[in-house]
N, C-alpha and C positions, 0 to 999 in steps of 0.2 A: 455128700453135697459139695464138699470143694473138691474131691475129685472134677465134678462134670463142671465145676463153673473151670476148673483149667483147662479140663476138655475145648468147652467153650472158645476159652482165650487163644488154645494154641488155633483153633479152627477161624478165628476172625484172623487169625496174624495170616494164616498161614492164603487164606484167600484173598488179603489185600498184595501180600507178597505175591499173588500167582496174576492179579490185576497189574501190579508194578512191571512186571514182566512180558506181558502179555503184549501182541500188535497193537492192539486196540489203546492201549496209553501211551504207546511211540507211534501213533499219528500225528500228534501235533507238532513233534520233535522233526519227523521227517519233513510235513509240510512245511514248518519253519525257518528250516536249514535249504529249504528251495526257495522259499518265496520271499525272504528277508533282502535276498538283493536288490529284488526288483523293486521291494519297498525304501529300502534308502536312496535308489536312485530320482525314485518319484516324489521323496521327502527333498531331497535337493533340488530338484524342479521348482516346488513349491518355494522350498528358501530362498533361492534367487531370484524368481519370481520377484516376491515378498521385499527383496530386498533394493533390487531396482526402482520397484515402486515405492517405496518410503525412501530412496535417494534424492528420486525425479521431484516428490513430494518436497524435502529439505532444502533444495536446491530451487526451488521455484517461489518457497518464501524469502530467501536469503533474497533472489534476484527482485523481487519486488520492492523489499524494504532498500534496496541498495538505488530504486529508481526514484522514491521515494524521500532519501536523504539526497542524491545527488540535488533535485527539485530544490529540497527547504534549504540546502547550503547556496543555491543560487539568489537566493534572498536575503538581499541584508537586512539586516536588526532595525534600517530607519523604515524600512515599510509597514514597521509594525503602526506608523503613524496613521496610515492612512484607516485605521478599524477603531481608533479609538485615541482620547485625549487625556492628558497628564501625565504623560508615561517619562520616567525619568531614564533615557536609553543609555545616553552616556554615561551613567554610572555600569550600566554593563559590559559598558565597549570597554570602561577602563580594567573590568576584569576578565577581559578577554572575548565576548562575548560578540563576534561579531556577522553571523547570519542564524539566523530562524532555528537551522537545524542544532545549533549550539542549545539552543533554548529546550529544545527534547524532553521529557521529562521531570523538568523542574516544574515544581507548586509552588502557591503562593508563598508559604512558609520559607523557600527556598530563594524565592525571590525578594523577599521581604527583609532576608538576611545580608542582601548585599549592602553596604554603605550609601545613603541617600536615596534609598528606594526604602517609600512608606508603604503601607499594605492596602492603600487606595491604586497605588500605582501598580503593585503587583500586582492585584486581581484585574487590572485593565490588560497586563501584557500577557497573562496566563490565557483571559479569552481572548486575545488578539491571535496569540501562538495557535488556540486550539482550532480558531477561526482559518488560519493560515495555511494549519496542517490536513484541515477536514477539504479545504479549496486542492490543495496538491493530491491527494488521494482522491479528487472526483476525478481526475482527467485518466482516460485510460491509461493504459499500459502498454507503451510500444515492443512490441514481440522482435525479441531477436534479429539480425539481418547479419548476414556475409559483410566483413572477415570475421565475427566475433570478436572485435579487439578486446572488451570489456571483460571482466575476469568473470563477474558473477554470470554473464548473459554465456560465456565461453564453458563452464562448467554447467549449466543447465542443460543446452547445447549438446555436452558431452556424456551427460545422462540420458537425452531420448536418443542420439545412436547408442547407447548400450541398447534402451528398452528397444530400438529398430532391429537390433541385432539378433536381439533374441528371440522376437515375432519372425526374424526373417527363417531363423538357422535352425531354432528350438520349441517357439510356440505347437505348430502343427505335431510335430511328432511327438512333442512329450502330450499334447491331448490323447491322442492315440493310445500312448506309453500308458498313461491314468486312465484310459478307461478296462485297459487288457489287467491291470493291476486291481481295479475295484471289482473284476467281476471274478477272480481268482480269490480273493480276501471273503467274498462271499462266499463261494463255494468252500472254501476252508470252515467257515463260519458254522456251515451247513454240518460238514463229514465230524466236526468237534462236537457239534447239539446232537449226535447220536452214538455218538462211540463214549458216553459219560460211563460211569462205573455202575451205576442204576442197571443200565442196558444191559454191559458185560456181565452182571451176575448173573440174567436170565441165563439156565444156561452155561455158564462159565465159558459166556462168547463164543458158543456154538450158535450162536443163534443167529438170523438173516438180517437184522438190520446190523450186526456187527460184519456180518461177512460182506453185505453191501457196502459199509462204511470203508471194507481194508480195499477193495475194489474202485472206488471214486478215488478215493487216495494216491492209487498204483497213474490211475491216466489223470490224475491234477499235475502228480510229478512228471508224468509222459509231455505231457502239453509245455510244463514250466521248462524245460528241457530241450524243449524245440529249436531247432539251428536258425529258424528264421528270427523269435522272439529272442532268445539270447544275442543273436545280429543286430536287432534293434536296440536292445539294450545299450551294448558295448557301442553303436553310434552315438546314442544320444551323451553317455557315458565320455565319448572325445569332444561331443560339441559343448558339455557341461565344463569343462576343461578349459575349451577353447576361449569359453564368455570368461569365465574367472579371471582370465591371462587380458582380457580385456578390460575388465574391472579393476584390475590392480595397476593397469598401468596408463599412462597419460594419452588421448588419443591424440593423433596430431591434427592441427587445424586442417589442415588439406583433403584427409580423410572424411572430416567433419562437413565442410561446403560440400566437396563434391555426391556424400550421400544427400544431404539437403539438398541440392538441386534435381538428384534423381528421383528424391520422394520427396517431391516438394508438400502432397496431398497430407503425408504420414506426420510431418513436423506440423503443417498448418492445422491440423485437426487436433493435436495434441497440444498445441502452443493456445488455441482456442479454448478448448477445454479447461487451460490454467490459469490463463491469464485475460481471457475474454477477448471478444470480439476486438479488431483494429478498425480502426474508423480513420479509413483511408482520405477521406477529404478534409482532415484536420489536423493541425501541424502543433508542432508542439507551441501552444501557448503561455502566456506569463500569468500564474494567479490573476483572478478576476481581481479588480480593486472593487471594493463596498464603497457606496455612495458615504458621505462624512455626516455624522449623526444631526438631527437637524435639531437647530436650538430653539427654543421657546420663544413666541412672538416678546416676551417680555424682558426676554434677556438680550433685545437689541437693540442696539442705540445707533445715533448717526450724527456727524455735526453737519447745519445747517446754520449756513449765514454769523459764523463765530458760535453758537451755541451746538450745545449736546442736545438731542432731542429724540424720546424716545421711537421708538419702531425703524423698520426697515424704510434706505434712503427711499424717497418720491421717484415715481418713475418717468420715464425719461418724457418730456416734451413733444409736443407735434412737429417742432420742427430739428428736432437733435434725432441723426438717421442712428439705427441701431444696429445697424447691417453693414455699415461702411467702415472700407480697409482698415486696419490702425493706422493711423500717423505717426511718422515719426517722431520721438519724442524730443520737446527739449530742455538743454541741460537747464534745473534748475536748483533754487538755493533750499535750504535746509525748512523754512518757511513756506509749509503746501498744507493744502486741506487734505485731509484722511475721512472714510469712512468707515468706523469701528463696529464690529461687533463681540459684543462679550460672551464668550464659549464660544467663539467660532472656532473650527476646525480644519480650516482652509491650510493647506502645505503652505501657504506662505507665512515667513514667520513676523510676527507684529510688530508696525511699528509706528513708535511715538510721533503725535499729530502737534502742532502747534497752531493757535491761533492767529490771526494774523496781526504785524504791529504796525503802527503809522508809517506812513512812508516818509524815507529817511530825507528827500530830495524839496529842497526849500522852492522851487521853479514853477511850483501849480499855486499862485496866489489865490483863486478861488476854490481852494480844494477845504472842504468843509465833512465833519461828521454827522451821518444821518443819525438822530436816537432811536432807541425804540420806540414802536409805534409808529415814528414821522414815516408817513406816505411821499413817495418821488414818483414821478411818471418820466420816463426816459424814452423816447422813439415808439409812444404808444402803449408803451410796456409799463402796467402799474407796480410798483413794490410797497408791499404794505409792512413791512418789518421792521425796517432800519437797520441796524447793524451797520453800514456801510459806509467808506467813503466816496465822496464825489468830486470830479473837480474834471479837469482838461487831462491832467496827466501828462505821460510821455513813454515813449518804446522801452526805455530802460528800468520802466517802473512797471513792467508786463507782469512780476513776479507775484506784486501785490495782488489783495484782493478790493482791487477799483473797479470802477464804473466811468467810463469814457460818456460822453457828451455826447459824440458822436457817434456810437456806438456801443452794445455790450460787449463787457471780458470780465472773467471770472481768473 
């Protein structure tokens, strides 16, 4: 019995050893030592490929975001007024703070930390920012133009003549290259799923699907061999070379226009594709301004005739035009009517209203106080209020608020 089980043993060794040996298990060795060039040159195709395009890709976010900061730095920090009120800016100016794009990525938290800004005022500037930033990223994206002065727009630029390059020099023939390369990997694929060790026992690879297999094998090497495809090869081989040496080194602008203006189509379709449509009849505009938040009818007051009184002023008379030129204004003294509203949000900054006081000038002996209530009728015109004085007056007393005899003046 242990005789034949050694029998046995030397008889497996001795048939795997005669398989090891055999044509039929250096097919693959053969086909591989032919057809591995043609596969690394077609893996390098690919990687460069590959690589242009995730350059083109890096390089077209950089340029956007870099259009995008130029924009919010064009914006100073007091525009943030016009979106919203209480916001305490000068406290950021004094830390430095002084356009939009500065503001980038700070939270309320962040805003809140500065000195004299409460967390009412940071949540106002944070969506004022976000508000600012969302208006600057609606406006397209102007695409590139000759000289390329710009660094970001100069190196995108200088990624689609790579990718131009290598559609021009290398696309076409490396498709070619890969399809001569997939159909040779196949057939390799094939002559390996019959020459397994299964096969060759029938036999001891005497048998015809092994002798077919040494045969497909002899004319895969014949074909990989070939003075035209190994010409191919070794072309594409120098223009794989040639993009590298382009890739590694700085293109010069002159290069760069002048293929842009030969393929103007190749840039404009690629420059579209990345950066969206150009909207030729619109120029660079400045952020929309938002209308100023509108306040509550109850939160506005006015002064009328020396009093505060609530709601929006009265509107203008039948005979006061509302369409006519301004006038020039004239100088006057620190004593004028105002009309205030509280939470208003008007650019203009507020300011303190005073009453009016007697008239200083002893020259109008019939100058007399109206009370409230007392009705006067002047040139047909009833006043049912009082508040006012009345008398003759005089041109130097135009400041006050009188009532001429002869006439109205406010």
């Amino acid at each position: 019995m242990l005789v034949l089980l050694v029998i046995v043993l030397l008889a497996i060794v001795g048939i795997s050893l005669a398989y090891r040996f055999s044509p039929a298990a250096k097919l693959k060795t053969r086909i591989q030592d032919v057809l591995s060039p043609f596969e690394e040159v077609d893996s390098e195709v690919r990687s460069l490929r590959q690589t242009l395009q995730n350059g083109a890709e890096s390089l077209t976010h950089q340029y956007i975001q870099a259009i995008y900061e130029s924009r919010l730095k064009a914006i100073p920090v007091d525009e943030l007024k016009k979106y919203a009120t209480g916001m305490r800016l000068q406290a950021l100016k004094e830390v430095g703070v002084r356009t939009v794009a500065d503001l980038q990525g700070w939270s309320e938290y962040r805003v809140s930390q500065v000195r004299g800004v409460g967390p009412k005022s940071a949540s106002a500037i944070v969506h004022s920012v976000a508000t600012v930033t969302a208006a600057a990223k609606a406006v397209p994206i102007p695409h590139p133009s000759p000289p390329f002065s710009g660094d970001s727009g100069r190196q995108l630029m200088q990624a689609l003549y790579r990718q131009h390059w290598f559609e021009t020099h290398i696309s076409d023939q490396a498709t070619a290259f890969a399809t001569v390369v997939t159909s040779h990997q196949c057939a390799r694929d094939a002559i390996l799923a019959n020459a397994t060790f299964a096969r060759w026992l029938w036999k001891l690879g005497s048998n015809s699907v092994i002798r077919r297999s040494l045969e497909q094998t002899d004319a895969l090497i014949g074909d990989l061999a070939d003075q035209s495809l190994q010409g191919t090869k070794e072309a594409l081989s120098r223009s794989l070379n040639d993009c590298s040496v382009i890739c590694a080194n700085r293109v010069p602008v002159e290069s760069i226009i002048e293929d842009f203006n030969r393929e103007r189509s190749f840039y404009d379709a690629r420059l579209t594709d990345r950066l969206g449509p150009v909207n030729s009849t619109t120029s660079s505009k400045p952020v929309p301004r938002p209308e100023a938040d509108k306040v509550p009818a109850s939160d506005v007051v006015h002064v009328e005739f020396g009093r505060v009184v609530p709601g929006p002023p009265p509107a203008p008379t039948r005979g006061s035009p509302t369409n006519s030129p301004p006038q020039p204004a004239k100088q006057r003294q620190s004593e004028s009517l105002f009309s205030v509203s509280v939470g208003s949000t008007s650019e203009r900054t507020a300011t303190e209203f005073t009453l009016p006081s007697p008239p200083r000038s002893a020259r109008s002996s019939d100058l007399r106080w109206i009370t409230k209530g007392e009705s006067v009728e002047i040139q047909g015109r009833s006043l049912p209020h009082g508040f006012i004085y009345l008398g003759s007056g005089s041109d130097s007393e135009s400041h006050y608020a009188l009532i001429h005899k002869e006439g109205l003046r406010a």
